[in-house]
GUMAR-930558 format. One record per residue (C-alpha): x, y, z; residue in three letters. Coordinates in steps of 0.1 Angstrom, whole numbers, plus 5000, padded with zeros to 4 digits. Each point is the difference from the previous one (the first is absolute). Example, Ala and Ser with C-alpha at 12.3 -4.5 7.8 and 13.67 -1.06 7.14 Angstrom:
// residues 2
512349555078ALA 501450344993SER 
// end
This chain:
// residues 699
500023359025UNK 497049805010UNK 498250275017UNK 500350214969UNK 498749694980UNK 497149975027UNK 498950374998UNK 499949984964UNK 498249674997UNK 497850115024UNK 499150364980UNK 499549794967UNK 498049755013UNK 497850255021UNK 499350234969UNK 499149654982UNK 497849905025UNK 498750374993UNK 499549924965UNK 498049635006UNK 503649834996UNK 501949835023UNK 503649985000UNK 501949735024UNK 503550075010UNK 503049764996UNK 500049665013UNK 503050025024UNK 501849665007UNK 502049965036UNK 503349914989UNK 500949905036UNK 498049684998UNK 502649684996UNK 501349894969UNK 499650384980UNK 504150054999UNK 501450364985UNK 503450084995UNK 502550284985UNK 497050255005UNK 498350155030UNK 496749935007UNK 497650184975UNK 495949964997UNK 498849944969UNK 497550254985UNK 498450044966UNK 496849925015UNK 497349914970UNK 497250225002UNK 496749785003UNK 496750194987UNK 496649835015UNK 496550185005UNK 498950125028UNK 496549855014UNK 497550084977UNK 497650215025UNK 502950205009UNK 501050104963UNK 496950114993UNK 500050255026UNK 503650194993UNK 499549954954UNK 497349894978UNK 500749754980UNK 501350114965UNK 502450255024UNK 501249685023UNK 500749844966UNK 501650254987UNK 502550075030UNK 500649625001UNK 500750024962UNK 502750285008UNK 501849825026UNK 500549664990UNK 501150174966UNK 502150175023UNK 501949755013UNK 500349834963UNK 501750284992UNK 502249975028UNK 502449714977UNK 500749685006UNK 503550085014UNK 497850125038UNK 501949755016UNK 503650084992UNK 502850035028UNK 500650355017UNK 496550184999UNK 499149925036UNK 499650405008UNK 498250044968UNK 496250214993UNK 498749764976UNK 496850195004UNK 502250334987UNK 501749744975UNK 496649934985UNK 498350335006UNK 503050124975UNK 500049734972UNK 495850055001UNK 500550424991UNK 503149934978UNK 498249754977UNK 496750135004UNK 498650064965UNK 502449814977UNK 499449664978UNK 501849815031UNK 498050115024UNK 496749924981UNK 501049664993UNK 500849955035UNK 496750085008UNK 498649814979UNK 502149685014UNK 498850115031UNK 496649994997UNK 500549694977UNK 501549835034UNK 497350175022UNK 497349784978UNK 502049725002UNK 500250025036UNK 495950035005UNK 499849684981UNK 502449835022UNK 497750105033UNK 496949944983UNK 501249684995UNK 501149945031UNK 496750095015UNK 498949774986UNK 502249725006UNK 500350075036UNK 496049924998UNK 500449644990UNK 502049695021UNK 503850034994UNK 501149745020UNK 501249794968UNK 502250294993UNK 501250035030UNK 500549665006UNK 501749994971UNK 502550335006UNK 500849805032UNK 501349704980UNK 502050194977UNK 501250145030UNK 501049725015UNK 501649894970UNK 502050284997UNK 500849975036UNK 501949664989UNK 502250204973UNK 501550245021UNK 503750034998UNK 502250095029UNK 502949914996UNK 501250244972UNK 501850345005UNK 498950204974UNK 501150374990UNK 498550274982UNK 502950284993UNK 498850374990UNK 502250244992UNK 499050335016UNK 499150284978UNK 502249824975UNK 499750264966UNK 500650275025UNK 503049865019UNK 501949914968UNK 499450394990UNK 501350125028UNK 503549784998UNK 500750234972UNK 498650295013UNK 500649995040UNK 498550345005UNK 496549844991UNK 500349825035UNK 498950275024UNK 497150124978UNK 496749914988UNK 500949844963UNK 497749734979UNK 500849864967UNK 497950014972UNK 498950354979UNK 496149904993UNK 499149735028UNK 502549945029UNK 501549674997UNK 501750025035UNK 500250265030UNK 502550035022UNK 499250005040UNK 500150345003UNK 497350074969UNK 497749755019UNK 499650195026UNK 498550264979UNK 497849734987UNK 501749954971UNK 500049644984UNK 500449774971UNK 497050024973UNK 499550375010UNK 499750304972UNK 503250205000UNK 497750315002UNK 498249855031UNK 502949975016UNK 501850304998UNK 496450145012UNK 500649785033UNK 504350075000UNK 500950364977UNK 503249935010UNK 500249634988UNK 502749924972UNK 499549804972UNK 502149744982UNK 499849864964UNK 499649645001UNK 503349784987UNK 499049625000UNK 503349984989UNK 501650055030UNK 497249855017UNK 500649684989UNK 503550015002UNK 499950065036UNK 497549725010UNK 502049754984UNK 502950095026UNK 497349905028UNK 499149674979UNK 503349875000UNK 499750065036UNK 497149815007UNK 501649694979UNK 502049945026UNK 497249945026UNK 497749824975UNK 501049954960UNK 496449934996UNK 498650305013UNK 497150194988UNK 499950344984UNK 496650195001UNK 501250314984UNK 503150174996UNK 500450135036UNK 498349685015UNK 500349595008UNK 499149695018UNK 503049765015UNK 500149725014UNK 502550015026UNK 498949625018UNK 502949834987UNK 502350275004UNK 499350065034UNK 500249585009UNK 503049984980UNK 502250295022UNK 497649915032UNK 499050385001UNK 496750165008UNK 498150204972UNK 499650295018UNK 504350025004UNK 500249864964UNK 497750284988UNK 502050285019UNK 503049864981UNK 498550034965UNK 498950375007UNK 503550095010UNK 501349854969UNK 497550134977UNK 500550355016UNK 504149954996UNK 500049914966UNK 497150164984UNK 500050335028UNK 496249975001UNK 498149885029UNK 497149715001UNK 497049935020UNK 499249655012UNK 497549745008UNK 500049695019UNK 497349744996UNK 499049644993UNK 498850094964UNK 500350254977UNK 496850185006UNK 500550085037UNK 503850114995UNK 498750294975UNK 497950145027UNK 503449955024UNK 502250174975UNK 497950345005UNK 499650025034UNK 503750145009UNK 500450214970UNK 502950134993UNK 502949805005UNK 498449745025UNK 498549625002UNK 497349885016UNK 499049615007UNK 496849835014UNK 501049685017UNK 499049664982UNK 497149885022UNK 496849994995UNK 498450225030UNK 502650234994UNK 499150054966UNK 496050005007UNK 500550295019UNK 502350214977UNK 497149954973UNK 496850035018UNK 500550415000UNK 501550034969UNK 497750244978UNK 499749784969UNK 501750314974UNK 503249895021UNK 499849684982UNK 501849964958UNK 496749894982UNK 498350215014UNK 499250364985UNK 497750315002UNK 497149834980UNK 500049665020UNK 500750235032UNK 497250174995UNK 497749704990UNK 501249805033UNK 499050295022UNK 496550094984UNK 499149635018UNK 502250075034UNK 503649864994UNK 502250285008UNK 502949745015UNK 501149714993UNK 498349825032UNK 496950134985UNK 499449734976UNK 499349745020UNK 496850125010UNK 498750054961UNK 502049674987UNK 496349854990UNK 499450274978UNK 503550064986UNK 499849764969UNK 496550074997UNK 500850404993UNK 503349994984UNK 500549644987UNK 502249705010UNK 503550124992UNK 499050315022UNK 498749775027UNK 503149815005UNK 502250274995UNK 498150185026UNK 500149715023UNK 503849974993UNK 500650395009UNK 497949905034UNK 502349725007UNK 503250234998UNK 500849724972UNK 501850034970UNK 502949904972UNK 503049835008UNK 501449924970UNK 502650224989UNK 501150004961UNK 502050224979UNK 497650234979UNK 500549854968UNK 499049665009UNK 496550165002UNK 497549944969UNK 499950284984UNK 496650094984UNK 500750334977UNK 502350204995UNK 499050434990UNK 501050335001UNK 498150334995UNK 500450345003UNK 498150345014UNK 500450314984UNK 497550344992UNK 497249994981UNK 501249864967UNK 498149944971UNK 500450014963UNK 500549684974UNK 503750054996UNK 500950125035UNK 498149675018UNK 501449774969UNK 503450145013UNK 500049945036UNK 498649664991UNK 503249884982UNK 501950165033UNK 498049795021UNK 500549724977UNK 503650075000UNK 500449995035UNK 497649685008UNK 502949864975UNK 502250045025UNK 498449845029UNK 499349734975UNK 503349914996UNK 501450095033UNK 497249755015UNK 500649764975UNK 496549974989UNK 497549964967UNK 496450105005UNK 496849804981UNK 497850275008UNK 500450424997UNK 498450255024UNK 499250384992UNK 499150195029UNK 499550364997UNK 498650275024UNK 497850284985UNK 499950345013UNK 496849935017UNK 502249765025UNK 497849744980UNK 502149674994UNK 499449804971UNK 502349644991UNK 499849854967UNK 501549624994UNK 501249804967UNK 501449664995UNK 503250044976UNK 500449694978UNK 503449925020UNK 501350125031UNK 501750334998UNK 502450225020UNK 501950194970UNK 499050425000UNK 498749954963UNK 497849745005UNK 499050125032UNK 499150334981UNK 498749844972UNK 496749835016UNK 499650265027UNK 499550264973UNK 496649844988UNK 498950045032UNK 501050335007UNK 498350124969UNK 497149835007UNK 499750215033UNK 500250284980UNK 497249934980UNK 498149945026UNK 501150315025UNK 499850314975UNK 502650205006UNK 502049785027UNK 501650185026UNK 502349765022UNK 501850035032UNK 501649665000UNK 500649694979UNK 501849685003UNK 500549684986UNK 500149645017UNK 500849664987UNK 498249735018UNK 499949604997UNK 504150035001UNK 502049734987UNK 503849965008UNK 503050104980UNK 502549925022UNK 502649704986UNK 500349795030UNK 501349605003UNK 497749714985UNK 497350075021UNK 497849705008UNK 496250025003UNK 500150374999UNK 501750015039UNK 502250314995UNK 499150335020UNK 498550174973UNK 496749874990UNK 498050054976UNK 497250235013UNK 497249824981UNK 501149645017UNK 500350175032UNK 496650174998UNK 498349674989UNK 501849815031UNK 498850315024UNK 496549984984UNK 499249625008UNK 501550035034UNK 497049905020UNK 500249885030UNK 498049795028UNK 496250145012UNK 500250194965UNK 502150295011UNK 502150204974UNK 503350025008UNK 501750325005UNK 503750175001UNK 501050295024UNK 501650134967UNK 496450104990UNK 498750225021UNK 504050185003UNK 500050044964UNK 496550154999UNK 500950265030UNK 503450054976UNK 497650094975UNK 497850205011UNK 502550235010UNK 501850014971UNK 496950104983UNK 499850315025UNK 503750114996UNK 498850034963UNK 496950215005UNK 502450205024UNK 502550044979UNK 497050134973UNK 498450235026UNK 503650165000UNK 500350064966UNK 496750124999UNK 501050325024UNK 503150034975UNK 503049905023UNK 501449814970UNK 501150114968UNK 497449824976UNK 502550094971UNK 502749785017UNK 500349694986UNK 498249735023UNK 501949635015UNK 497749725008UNK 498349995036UNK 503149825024UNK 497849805024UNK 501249835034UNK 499149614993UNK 501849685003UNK 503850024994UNK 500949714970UNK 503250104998UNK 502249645009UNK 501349995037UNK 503950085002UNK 502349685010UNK 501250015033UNK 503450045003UNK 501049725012UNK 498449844972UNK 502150174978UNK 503249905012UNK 498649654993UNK 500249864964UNK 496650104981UNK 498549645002UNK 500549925035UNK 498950355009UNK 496449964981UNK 499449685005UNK 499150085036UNK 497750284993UNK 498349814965UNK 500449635007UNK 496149995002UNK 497449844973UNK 496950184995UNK 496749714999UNK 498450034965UNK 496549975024UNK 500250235019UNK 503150174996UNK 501450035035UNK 503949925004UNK 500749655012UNK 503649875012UNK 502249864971UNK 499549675006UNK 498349754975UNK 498149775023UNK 499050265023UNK 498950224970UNK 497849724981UNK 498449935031UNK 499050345001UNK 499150024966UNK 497449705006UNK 498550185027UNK 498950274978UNK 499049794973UNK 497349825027UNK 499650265014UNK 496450044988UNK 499049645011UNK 501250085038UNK 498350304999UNK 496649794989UNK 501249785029UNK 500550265028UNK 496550164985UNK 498349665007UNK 502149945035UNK 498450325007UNK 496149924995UNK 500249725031UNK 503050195018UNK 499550335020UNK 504450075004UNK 500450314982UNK 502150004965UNK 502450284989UNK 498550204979UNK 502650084976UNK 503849864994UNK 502750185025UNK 502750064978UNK 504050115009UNK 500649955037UNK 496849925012UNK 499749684981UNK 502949845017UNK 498349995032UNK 496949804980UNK 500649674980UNK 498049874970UNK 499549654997UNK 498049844977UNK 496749815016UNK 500449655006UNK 499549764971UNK 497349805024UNK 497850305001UNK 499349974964UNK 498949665002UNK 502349854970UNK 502349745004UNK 502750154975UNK 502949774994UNK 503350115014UNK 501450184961UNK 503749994993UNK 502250335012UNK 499750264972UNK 503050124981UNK 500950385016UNK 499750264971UNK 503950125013UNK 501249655008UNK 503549944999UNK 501549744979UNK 502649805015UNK 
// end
């Protein structure tokens, strides 16, 4: 297998190299070294190399193409490997041509509306990218060494937050569509099979050795597999089958994590002290059970946070686990020659970006960490430096604890246009964002129309409704100004897609007296003002892993779409058929099941270990139920701004580095606050009388 990978990595990359390109083969990581345990699997390597495009030297390129031909080539094969998807670096396409994959999606979408606007992103990316390295010419003319001495403080700092002692689990289910299909249909097994009619949702093992994948046109596919069988979706049964695995995965952590429905983040620290068990045996355990009750099989990954153990739980696909050791050097090494599209946050456009200035692996970075904020802002910067550090989350929450910022559906469908035909499919969008309304328990203050026009252009229109809505006829009611508004403007409106999103949520739900606002739902508009005003020391921003994972979700979300619209435009679907809103993988909100033996208990005993939490009004992170320990807290964050003006003024005659943004979860237990010392201020304050607790007790 890896001389077959060799040979063709070596043929690509020479006809590249051909071309003014250069392509570098995969970073290869020598799982013999200590601490890299794998279990339940034999020992695979780990291709779906990223393909890295850089110029040749100039005097060289000159000689084999002038230069409107060089550009042009380049043009071709970085569009190339854009059309390639963003699912390159799925499980079980280690024998794969990716250079036949994207020879074939080039000819078959050659010519149509997708395939223009994906040139024009292209080329759009291509400009951006010769800003970036003009600007970084000219950055790497002037002194960086206050950058760079201040990349090495923050790395320091981040240094101090690492978190070993947590066993964290990230839990895949392989080829999860696919394998619930073929529990119905057991003759499915043995055979190339996807599901999905338009766009493949999910490929078995044997499609992806074809090549085949999620995000990919049906019609491409069956180009790369003729004899490849496909499935109609049924979320249905979907979603019926991964709650058998979540009740599952309550018993190893009732707080767990769901990222979609065929994936989640435990905890398994106290589990694992509490029946003095390793994680690796306590993992093997859960995959036996999850394959007994549900009869499908999961991946694993072992880590000390959350973003290491996603990389883990692809490395043994299918139906294996994989763990790095919690240490440090260990660690280093694992991440040094990971190529940076390995890591969630990371996707094609960023990829490409990080590799137009040299960081094709994750040990790259150091090197350029004095230009990193400089090119792509803070919140990239420390990101970046966190991904360098092998660092990551350790806090590990059920889904719908997470603020929720909006809440949409839309839908893709042939060219329709027409006033009656688009007013109708906006009151069945409306209709169905009803549902989600109500099934998340949510009002919106502000309405979003999207809408996709046949050109691939996308256009979003807003309004402020004089309350919050979430019933279909309002929803309908001050969308439809918009939406004829559009058509004013667009003669003769042809769409592809349209949507609607309600933003600025406010809660529903009917929960207990809730003081200060401290219940798990927020609303978004208090959060957002809290997020906004979260500086911190030295006059860095703040940022959340969440970010950058939620802008990679994104951005391929917004390529299944044009997929699934570059499949209707070579007529595998039945434009006549009525159309269901776009299902899109995202963060499960659905509530966590109750363990079981939870259940057995009665209700208030069995909750109040999981809930007996109060949320700060401050900042809103969950404090222990107890009042003195919770108005202590709640006076931290209310001075919080004078110790910041102290640690700011501690800092102008005191060179010891200060953390550059609050840890939050785990991290922070290893660091305690304190307030500074009343003699630093200079006042003699009189000792005041103990303040009455806002949940004191009376006797």
């Amino acid at each position: 297998m890896g001389s077959e990978n060799a040979t063709q990595e070596a043929a690509w990359g020479g006809r590249q190299r051909d071309l003014a390109c250069n392509i570098d083969g995969p970073d290869k990581l020598d799982r013999s070294q200590d601490g890299v345990h794998t279990s339940s699997k034999d020992e695979q390597t780990d291709h779906d190399p990223p393909i890295h495009l850089a110029p040749l030297p100039e005097p060289l390129t000159k000689s084999i193409l002038s230069t409107k031909d060089l550009e042009t080539v380049q043009t071709h094969e970085t569009l190339k490997y854009h059309l390639l998807g963003p699912s390159l670096t799925k499980a079980g396409q280690d024998t794969v041509d990716q250079q036949k994959v994207s020879e074939i999606i080039y000819n078959a979408s050659k010519g149509s509306k997708f395939f223009n606007n994906e040139s024009n992103k292209d080329k759009t990316l291509t400009v951006k990218i010769n800003n970036i390295l003009a600007k970084k010419r000219q950055l790497e003319k002037l002194d960086l060494s206050s950058e760079r001495r201040k990349a090495d403080e923050y790395i320091a700092e981040l240094e101090m937050s690492r978190d070993l002692s947590q066993h964290i689990v990230h839990i895949d289910c392989d080829a999860f569509y696919a394998a619930v299909e073929e529990l119905d249909r057991p003759e499915l097994r043995d055979v190339p099979m996807a599901v999905g009619k338009g766009v493949l949702t999910t490929c078995n093992y044997h499609a992806r050795k074809f090549g085949c994948r999620s995000g990919m046109a049906g019609f491409v596919a069956m180009k790369l597999c003729p004899e490849l069988i496909c499935l109609p979706l049924n979320f249905e049964k979907y979603t019926a089958k991964a709650q058998e695995v979540r009740e599952v995965l309550a018993e190893y952590d009732p707080r767990f994590e769901s990222a979609s429905i065929d994936e989640a983040y435990l905890n398994i620290t106290a589990y694992c002290e509490e029946h003095e068990r390793d994680p690796e045996s306590v993992v093997e355990q859960l995959r036996a059970e999850v394959h007994e009750k549900a009869k499908i099989t999961i991946s694993a990954g072992i880590a000390a946070n959350g973003k290491l153990a996603k990389i883990c739980s692809n490395r043994n696909k299918p139906n294996g686990q994989f763990r790095i050791a919690a240490d440090r050097a260990v660690i280093m090494a694992f991440v040094r020659d990971l190529p940076t599209r390995k890591i969630n946050g990371i996707g094609r456009v960023f990829e490409r970006e990080l590799d137009a200035i040299g960081i094709r692996t994750c040990g790259d970075i150091y090197a350029h960490r004095a230009l990193l904020a400089k090119l792509f802002g803070d919140k990239a910067f420390q990101f970046l430096l966190s991904v360098y550090l092998g660092l990551g989350r350790t806090s590990i929450r059920p889904a719908d604890e997470y603020e929720r910022k909006s809440v949409g559906t839309e839908s893709t469908f042939g060219d329709l246009s027409g006033t009656e035909e688009l007013q109708a499919k906006l009151r069945h969008i409306a209709e169905e964002l009803e549902k989600d309304m109500r099934r998340t328990q949510f009002k919106g203050r502000t309405l979003c129309l999207k809408i996709k026009l046949y050109t691939y252009e996308v256009l979003t229109r807003q309004t402020i409704p004089p309350k919050g809505i979430y019933l279909a006829d309002d929803l309908y009611k001050y969308s439809l100004p918009m939406l004829t508004k559009l058509q004013k403007e667009f003669d003769g409106m042809t769409l592809r897609l349209m949507g609607l999103r309600c933003t600025h949520l406010v809660s529903t739900k009917k929960e207990d007296v809730d003081f200060f606002r401290m219940g798990k739902v927020r609303d978004s508009s208090d959060a957002t003002h809290i997020t906004a005003n979260s500086e911190v020391e030295d006059g860095w921003q703040a940022y959340k892993e969440e970010d950058f994972e939620d802008a990679a979700l994104r951005e391929r979300q917004e390529e299944f779409g044009e997929v699934e619209a570059l499949s209707q435009e070579h007529g595998n679907n039945d434009h006549s058929a009525p159309t269901t809103p776009s299902r899109r993988h995202g963060r499960e909100i659905r509530p966590n099941p109750i363990p079981a033996s939870q259940r057995e208990r009665p209700p208030a005993e069995a909750k109040s270990e999981v809930d007996d939490v109060w949320r700060c009004p401050i900042c809103s992170r969950p404090q222990t139920a107890n009042d003195r320990a919770f108005n202590e807290h709640i006076d931290y964050c209310l001075s919080k701004g004078t110790i910041q003006d102290a640690v700011k003024e501690h800092t102008t005659t005191n060179e010891t580095p200060i953390a550059l943004q609050p840890l939050s979860g785990n991290q922070s237990s290893n660091r305690k606050r304190a307030r500074p010392p009343r003699e630093a201020s200079g006042d003699n304050v009189e000792t005041k009388p103990m303040k009455r607790f806002f949940f004191a007790t009376t006797s």
